[in-house]
C-alpha positions as a Markdown table, in Angstrom:
| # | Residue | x | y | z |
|---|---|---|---|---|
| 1 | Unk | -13.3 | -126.0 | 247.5 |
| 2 | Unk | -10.4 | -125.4 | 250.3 |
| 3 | Unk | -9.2 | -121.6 | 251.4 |
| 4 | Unk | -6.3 | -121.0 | 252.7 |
| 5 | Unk | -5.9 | -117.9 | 255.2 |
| 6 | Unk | -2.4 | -118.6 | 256.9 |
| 7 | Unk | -0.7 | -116.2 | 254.0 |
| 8 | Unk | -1.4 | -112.8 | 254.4 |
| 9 | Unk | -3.9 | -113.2 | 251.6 |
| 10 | Unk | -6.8 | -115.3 | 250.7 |
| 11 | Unk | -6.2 | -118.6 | 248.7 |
| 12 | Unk | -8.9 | -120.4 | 247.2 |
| 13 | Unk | -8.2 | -123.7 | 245.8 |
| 14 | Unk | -10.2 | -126.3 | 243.9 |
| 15 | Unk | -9.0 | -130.3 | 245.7 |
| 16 | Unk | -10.2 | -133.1 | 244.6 |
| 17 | Unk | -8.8 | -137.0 | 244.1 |
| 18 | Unk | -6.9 | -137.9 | 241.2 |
| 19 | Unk | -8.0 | -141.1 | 241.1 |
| 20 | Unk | -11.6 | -142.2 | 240.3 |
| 21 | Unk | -12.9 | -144.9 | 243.0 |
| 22 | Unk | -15.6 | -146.2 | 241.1 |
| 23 | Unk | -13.9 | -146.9 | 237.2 |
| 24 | Unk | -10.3 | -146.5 | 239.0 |
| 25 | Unk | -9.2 | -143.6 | 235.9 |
| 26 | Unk | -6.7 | -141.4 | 236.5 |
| 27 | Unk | -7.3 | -137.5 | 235.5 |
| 28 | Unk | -5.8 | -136.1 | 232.6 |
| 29 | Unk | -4.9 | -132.7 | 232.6 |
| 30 | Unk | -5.1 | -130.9 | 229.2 |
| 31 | Unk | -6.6 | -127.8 | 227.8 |
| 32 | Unk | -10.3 | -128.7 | 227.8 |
| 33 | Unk | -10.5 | -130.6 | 231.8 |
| 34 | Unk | -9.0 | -127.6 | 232.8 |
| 35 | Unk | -11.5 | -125.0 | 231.5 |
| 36 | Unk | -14.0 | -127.1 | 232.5 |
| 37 | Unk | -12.6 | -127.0 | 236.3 |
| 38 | Unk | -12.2 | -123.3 | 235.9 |
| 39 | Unk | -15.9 | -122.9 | 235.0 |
| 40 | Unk | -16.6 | -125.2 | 237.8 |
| 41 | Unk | -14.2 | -123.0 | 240.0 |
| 42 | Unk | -16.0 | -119.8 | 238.8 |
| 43 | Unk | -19.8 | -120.7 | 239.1 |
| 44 | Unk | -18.7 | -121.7 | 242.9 |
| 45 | Unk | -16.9 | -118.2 | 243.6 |
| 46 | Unk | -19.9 | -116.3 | 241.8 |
| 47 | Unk | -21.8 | -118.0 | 243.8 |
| 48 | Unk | -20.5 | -116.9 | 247.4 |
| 49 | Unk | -19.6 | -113.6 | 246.3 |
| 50 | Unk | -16.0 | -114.5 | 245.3 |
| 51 | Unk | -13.8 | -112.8 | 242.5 |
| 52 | Unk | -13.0 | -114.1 | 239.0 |
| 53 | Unk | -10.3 | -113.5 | 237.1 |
| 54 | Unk | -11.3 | -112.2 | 233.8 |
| 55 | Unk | -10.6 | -113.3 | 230.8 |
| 56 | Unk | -7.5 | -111.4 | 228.8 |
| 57 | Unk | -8.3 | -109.3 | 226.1 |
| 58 | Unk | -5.5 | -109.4 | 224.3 |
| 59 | Unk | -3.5 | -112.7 | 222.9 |
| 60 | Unk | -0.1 | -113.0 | 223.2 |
| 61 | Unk | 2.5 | -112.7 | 220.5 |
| 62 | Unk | 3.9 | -116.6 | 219.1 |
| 63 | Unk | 7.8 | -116.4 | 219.3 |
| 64 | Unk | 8.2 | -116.2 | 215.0 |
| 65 | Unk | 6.0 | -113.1 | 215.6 |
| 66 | Unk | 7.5 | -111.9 | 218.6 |
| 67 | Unk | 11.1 | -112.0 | 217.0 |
| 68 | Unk | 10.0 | -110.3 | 213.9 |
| 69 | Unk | 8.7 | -107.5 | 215.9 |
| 70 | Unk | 12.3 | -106.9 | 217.7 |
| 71 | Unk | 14.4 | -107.3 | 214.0 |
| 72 | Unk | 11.8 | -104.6 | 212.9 |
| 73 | Unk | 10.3 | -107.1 | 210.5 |
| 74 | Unk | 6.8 | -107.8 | 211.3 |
| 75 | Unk | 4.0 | -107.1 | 209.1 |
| 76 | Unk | 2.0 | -106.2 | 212.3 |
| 77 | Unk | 4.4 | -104.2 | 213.2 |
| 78 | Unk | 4.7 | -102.0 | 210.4 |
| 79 | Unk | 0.8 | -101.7 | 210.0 |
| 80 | Unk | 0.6 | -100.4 | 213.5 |
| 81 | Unk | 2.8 | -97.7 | 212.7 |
| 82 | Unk | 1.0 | -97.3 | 209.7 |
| 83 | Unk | -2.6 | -97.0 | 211.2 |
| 84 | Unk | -1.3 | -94.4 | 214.1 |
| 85 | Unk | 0.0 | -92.0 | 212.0 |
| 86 | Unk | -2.8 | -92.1 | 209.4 |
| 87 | Unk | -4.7 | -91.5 | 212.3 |
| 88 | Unk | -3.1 | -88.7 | 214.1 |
| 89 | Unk | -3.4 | -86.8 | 210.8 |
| 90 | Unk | -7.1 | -88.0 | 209.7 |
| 91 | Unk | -10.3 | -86.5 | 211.4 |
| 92 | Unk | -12.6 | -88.8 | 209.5 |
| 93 | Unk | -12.8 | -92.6 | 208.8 |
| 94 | Unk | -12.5 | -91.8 | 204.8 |
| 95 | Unk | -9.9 | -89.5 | 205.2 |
| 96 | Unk | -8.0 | -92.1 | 207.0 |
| 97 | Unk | -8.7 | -94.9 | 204.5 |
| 98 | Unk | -7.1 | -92.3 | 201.9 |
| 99 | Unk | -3.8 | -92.0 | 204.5 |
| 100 | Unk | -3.6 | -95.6 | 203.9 |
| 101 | Unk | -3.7 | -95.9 | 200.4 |
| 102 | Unk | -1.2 | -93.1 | 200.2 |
| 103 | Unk | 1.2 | -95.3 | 202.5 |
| 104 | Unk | 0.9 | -98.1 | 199.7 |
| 105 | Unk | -1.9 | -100.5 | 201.7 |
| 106 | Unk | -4.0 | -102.2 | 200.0 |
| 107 | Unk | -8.1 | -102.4 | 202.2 |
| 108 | Unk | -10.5 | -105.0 | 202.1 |
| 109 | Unk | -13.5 | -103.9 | 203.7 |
| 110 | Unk | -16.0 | -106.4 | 205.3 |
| 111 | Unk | -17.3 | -107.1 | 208.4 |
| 112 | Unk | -13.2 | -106.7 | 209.4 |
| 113 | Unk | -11.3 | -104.0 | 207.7 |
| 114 | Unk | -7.9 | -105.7 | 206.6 |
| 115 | Unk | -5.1 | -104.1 | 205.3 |
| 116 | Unk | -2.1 | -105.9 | 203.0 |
| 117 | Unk | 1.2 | -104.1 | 202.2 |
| 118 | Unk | 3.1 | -104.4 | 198.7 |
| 119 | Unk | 5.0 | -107.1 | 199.5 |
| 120 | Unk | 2.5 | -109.4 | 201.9 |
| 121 | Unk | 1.0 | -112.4 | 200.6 |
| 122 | Unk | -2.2 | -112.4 | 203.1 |
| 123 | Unk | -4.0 | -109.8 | 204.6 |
| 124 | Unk | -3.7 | -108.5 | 207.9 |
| 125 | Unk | -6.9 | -107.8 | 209.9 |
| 126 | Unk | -6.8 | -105.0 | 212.0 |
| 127 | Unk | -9.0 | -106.0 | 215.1 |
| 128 | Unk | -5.9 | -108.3 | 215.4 |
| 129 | Unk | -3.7 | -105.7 | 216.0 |
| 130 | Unk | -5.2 | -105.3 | 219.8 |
| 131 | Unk | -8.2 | -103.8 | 221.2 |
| 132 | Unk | -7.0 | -100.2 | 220.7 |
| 133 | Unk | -7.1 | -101.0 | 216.9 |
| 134 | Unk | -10.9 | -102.2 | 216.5 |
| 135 | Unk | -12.4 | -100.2 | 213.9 |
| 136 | Unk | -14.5 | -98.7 | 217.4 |
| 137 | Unk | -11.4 | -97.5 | 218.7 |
| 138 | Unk | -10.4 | -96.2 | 215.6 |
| 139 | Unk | -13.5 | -93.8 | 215.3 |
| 140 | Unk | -12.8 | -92.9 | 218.7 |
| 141 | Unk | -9.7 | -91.7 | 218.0 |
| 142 | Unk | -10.8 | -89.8 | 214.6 |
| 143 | Unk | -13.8 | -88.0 | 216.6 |
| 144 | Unk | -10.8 | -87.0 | 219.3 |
| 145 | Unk | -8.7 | -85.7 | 216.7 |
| 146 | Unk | -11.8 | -83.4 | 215.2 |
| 147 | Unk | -11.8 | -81.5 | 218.4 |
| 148 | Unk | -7.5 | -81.1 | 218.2 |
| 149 | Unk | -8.2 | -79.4 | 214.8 |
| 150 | Unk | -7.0 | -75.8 | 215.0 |
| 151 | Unk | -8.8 | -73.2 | 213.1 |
| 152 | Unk | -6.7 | -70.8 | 211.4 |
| 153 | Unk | -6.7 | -67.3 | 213.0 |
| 154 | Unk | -8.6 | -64.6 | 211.7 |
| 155 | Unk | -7.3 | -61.1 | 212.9 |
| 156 | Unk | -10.4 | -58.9 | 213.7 |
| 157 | Unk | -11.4 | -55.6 | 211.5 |
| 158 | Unk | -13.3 | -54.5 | 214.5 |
| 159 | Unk | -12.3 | -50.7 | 216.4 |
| 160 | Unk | -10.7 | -50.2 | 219.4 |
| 161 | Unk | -10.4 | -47.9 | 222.0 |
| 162 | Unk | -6.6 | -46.1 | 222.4 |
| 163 | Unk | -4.7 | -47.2 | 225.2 |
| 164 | Unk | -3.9 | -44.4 | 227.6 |
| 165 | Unk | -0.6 | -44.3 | 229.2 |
| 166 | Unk | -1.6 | -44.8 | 232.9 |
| 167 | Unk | 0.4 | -42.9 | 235.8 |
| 168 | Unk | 0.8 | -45.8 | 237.9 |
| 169 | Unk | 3.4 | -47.4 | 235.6 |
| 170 | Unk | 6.4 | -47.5 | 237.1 |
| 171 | Unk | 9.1 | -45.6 | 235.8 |
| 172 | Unk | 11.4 | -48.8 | 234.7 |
| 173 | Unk | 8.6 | -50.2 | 232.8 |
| 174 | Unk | 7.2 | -46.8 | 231.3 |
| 175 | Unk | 9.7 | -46.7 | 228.3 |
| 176 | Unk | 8.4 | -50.4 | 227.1 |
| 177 | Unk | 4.6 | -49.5 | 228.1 |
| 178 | Unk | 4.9 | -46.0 | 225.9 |
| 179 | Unk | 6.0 | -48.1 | 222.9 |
| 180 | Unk | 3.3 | -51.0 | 222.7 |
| 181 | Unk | 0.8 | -48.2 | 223.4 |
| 182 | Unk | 2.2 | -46.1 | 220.8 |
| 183 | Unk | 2.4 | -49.1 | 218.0 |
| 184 | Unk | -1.1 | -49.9 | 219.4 |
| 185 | Unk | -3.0 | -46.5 | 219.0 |
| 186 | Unk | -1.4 | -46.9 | 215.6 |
| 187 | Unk | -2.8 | -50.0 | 214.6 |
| 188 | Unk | -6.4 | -48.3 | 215.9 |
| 189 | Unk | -5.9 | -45.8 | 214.2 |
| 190 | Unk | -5.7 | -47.3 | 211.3 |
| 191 | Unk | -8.6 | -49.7 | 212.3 |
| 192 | Unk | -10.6 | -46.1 | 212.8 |
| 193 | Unk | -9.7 | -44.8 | 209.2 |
| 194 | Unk | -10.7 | -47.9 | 207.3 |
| 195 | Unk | -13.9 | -48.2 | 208.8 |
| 196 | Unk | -14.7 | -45.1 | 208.0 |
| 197 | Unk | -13.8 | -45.1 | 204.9 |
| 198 | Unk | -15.4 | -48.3 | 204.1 |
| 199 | Unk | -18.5 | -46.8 | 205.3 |
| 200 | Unk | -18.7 | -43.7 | 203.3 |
| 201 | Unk | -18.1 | -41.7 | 206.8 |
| 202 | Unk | -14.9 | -39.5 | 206.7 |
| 203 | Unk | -17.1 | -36.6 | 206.9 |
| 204 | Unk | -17.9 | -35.6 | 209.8 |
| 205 | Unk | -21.8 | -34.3 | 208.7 |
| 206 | Unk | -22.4 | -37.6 | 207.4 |
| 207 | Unk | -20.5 | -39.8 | 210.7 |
| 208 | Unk | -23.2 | -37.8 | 212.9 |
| 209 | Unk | -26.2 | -38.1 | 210.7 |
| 210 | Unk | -24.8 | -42.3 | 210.4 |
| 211 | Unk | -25.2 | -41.8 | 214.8 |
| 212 | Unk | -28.7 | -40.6 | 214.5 |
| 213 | Unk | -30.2 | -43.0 | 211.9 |
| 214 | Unk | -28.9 | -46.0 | 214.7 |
| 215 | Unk | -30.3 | -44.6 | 217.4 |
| 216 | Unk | -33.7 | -43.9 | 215.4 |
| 217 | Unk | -33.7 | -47.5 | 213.8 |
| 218 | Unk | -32.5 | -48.7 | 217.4 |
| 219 | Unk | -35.7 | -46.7 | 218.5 |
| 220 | Unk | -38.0 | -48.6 | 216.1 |
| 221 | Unk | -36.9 | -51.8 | 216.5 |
| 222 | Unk | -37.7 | -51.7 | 220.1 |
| 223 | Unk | -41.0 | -50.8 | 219.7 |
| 224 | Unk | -41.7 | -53.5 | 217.0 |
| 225 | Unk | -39.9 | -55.7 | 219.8 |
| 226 | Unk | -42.5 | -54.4 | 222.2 |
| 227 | Unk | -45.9 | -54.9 | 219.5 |
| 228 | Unk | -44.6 | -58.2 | 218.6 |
| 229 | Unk | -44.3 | -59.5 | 222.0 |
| 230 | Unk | -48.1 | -58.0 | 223.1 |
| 231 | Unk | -49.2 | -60.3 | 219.7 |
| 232 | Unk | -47.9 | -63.2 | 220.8 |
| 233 | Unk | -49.1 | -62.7 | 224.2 |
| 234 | Unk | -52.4 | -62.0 | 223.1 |
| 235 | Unk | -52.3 | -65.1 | 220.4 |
| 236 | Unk | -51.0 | -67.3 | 223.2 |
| 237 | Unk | -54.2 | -66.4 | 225.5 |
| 238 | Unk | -56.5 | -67.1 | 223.2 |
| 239 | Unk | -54.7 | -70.5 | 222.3 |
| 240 | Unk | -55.0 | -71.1 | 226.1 |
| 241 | Unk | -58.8 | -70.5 | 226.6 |
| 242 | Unk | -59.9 | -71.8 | 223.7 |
| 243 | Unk | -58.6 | -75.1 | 224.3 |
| 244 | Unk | -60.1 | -75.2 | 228.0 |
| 245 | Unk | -63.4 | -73.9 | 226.0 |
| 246 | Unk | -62.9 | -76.9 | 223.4 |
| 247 | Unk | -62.6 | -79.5 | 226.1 |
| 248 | Unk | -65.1 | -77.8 | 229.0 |
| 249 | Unk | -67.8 | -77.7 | 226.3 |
| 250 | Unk | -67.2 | -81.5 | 225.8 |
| 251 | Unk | -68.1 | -82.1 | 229.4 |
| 252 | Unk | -71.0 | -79.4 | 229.5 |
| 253 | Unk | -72.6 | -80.6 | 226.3 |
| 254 | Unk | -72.8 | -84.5 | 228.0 |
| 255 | Unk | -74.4 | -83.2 | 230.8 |
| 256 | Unk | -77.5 | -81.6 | 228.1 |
| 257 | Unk | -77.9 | -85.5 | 228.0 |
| 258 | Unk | -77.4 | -86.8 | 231.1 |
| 259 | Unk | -79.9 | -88.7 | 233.0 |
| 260 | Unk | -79.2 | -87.3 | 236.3 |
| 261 | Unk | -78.1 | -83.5 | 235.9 |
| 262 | Unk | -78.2 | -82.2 | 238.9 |
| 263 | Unk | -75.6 | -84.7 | 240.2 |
| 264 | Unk | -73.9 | -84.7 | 236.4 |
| 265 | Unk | -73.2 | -81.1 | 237.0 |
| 266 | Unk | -72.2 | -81.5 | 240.8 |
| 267 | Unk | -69.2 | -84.1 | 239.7 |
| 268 | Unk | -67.8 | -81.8 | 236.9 |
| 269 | Unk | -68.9 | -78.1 | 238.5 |
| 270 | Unk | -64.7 | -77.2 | 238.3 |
| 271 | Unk | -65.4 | -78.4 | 234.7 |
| 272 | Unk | -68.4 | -76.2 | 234.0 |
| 273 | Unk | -67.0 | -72.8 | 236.3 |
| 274 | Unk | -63.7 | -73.1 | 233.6 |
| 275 | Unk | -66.5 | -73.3 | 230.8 |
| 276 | Unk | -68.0 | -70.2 | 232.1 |
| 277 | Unk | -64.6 | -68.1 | 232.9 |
| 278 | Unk | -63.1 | -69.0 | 229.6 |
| 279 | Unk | -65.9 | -68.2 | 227.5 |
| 280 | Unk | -66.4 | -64.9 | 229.2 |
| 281 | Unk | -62.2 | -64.3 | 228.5 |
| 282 | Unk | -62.8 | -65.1 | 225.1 |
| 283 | Unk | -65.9 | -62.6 | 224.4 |
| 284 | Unk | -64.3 | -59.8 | 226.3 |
| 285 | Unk | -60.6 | -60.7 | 223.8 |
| 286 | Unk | -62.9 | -59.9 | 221.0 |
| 287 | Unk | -63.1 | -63.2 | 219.7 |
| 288 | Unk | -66.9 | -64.1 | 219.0 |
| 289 | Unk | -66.2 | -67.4 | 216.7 |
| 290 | Unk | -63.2 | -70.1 | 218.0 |
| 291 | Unk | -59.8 | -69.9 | 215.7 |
| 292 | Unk | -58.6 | -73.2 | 213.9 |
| 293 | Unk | -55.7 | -74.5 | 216.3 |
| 294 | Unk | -52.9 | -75.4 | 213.5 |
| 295 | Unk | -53.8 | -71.4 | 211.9 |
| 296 | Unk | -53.3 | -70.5 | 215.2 |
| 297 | Unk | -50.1 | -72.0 | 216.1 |
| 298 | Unk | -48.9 | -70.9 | 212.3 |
| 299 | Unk | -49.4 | -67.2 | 213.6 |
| 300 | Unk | -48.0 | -67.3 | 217.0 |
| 301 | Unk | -45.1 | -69.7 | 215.0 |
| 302 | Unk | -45.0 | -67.0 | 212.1 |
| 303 | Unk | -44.9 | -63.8 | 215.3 |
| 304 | Unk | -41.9 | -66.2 | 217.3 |
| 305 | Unk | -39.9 | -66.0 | 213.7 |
| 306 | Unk | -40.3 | -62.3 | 213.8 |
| 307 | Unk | -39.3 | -61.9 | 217.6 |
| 308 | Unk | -36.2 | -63.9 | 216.5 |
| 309 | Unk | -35.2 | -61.6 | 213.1 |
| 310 | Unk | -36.0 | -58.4 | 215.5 |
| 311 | Unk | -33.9 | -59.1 | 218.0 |
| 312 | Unk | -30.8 | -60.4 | 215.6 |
| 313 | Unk | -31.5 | -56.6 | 214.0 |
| 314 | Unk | -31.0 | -55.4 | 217.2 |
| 315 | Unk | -28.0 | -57.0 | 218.5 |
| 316 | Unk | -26.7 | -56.0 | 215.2 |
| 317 | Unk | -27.4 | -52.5 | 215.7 |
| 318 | Unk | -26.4 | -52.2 | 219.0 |
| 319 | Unk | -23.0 | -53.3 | 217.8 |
| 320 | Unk | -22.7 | -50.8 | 215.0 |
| 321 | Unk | -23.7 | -48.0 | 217.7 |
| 322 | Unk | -20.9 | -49.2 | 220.2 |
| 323 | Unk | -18.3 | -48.8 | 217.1 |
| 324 | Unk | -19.6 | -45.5 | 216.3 |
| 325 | Unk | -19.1 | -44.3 | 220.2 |
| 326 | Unk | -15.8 | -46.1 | 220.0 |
| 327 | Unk | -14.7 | -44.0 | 216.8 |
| 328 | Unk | -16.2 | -41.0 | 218.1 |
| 329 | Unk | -13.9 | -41.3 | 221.4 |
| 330 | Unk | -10.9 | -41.8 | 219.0 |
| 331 | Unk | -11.3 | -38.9 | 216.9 |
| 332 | Unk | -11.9 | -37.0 | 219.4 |
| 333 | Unk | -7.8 | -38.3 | 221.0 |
| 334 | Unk | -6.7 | -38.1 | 217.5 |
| 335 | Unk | -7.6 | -34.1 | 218.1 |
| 336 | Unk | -6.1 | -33.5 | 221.2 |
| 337 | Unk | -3.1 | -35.2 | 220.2 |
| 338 | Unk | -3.2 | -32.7 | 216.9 |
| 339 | Unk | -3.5 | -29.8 | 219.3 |
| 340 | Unk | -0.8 | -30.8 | 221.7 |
| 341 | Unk | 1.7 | -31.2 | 218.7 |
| 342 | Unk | 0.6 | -28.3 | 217.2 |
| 343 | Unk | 1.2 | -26.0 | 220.7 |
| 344 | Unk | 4.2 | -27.5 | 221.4 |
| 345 | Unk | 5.7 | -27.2 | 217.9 |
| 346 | Unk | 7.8 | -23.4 | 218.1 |
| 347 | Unk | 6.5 | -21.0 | 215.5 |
| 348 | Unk | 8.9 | -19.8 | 213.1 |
């Protein structure tokens, strides 16, 4: 092993004699001597800490295959184009296998997917297409493409406050401002209309007896929030001491029959004091006879469930409120907008 260091790089080189001294053969280079030599060559440079050239990834193209590429004629060719543009409009492996039937290929699935066109004699497997075309790399791509997906948009039915033309607009930007406000009030108002339509509310008795039934349900729920919550405080308590009870009593009932009792109850005195304090938190709970754990994980699991549908219901009414305030506030716009018209329009 010779390196070289008068080049302003590092050269490592592998020197030996050509001739053998003791048969007198001559080396023959061919394929198989010379992988050997590079193993040789790479065992030594692992083992000082040397780097390896890694082995290519890829195989080159023969010449046949190489020329039918340029004159457009390769079969590999054409199923690369193929595979990239079933995948750029596939977001699932089956939906891609469909692509490709639609583009006239014919699949053979194994443990390598092949594909054959119309007019090929053999199939064409596609991991020999190049590592971006492994049936890995293909799902890559797929699970990329899911995330590409556009949903289509949905414009929302929800209300909107009227824009107010501000005074700070300046005055070459005020004619453009006062029309997208205008069309935009408009499009609220109609917003306004239909939902109170839809919800039985163009009355204006029944819109404020529709404010008070929100804030009195809003009202309920929170208190049902607040007696849920104290239930599975309480539940949660009594799961906690009566599992230090369970496994205290363990200790306390060994020492009953322990030879030495005095020193028994010395070693595990934090054992009995947890004994004593949880048994006491238990008889001042109420609780005179110990609950079955998996009953009393069912209730605190049944009381979580409710905490969960409570407070949906409540985000839910809390929303309906803030659309009833933001009706309220246009209605009341819409009137001083009727009134201004209505003063400024001359009286016959």
């Amino acid at each position: 092993m010779v390196s070289n260091t008068y080049f302003l790089y590092e050269f490592h080189g592998l020197w030996f004699n050509a001739t053998n001294f003791d048969d007198y053969h001559k080396y023959v280079a061919n394929k198989k001597s010379y992988y050997k030599i590079r193993r040789i060559s790479d065992r030594i440079c692992k083992e000082h800490g040397l780097s390896v050239i890694p082995d290519k990834q890829n195989k080159g193209k023969s010449y046949k295959e190489y020329t039918e590429y340029k004159r457009g004629t390769s079969w590999k060719g054409k199923l690369k184009y193929a595979v990239d543009k079933a995948i750029w409009t596939s977001t699932s492996f089956d939906e891609f296998l469909i692509k490709m039937k639609e583009a006239g290929y014919e699949i053979r699935q194994g443990k390598n997917i092949a594909f054959r066109a119309p007019e090929q004699v053999n199939f064409t497997n596609m991991k020999t297409l190049g590592t971006y075309y492994t049936e890995e790399q293909v799902l890559k791509r797929l699970e990329k493409n899911r995330y590409k997906a556009r949903t289509p948009k949905v414009h929302s039915k929800e209300v909107r406050l009227f824009v107010q033309v501000s005074s700070f607009i300046e005055n070459d930007n005020r004619a453009g401002y006062d029309r997208w406000a205008k069309l935009n009030n408009l499009k609220e108002a109609a917003r306004t209309f239909n939902y109170l339509s839809e919800n039985n509310l163009l009355n204006i008795d029944d819109f404020n007896q529709r404010i008070q039934d929100i804030e009195s349900a809003i009202t309920a729920n929170e208190q049902q929030l607040k007696q849920v919550d104290q239930q599975m405080s309480a539940q949660k308590l009594i799961q906690k001491h009566s599992s230090t009870y369970r496994r205290c009593k363990k200790i306390v009932d060994s020492g009953k029959t322990s030879s030495q009792p005095d020193s028994y109850r010395k070693n595990h005195s934090a054992d009995y004091n947890l004994y004593a304090s949880s048994k006491k938190a238990l008889h001042e709970m109420g609780v005179e006879k110990l609950p079955n754990p998996d009953r009393l994980q069912s209730k605190i699991g049944k009381l979580e469930s409710s905490r969960i549908a409570l407070e949906a219901e409540s985000k839910k009414l809390l929303k309906e409120k803030k659309t009833l305030e933001i009706v309220s506030t246009n209605m009341a716009m819409l009137d001083l907008a009727e009134n201004h018209i209505d003063k400024s329009t001359p009286s016959l």
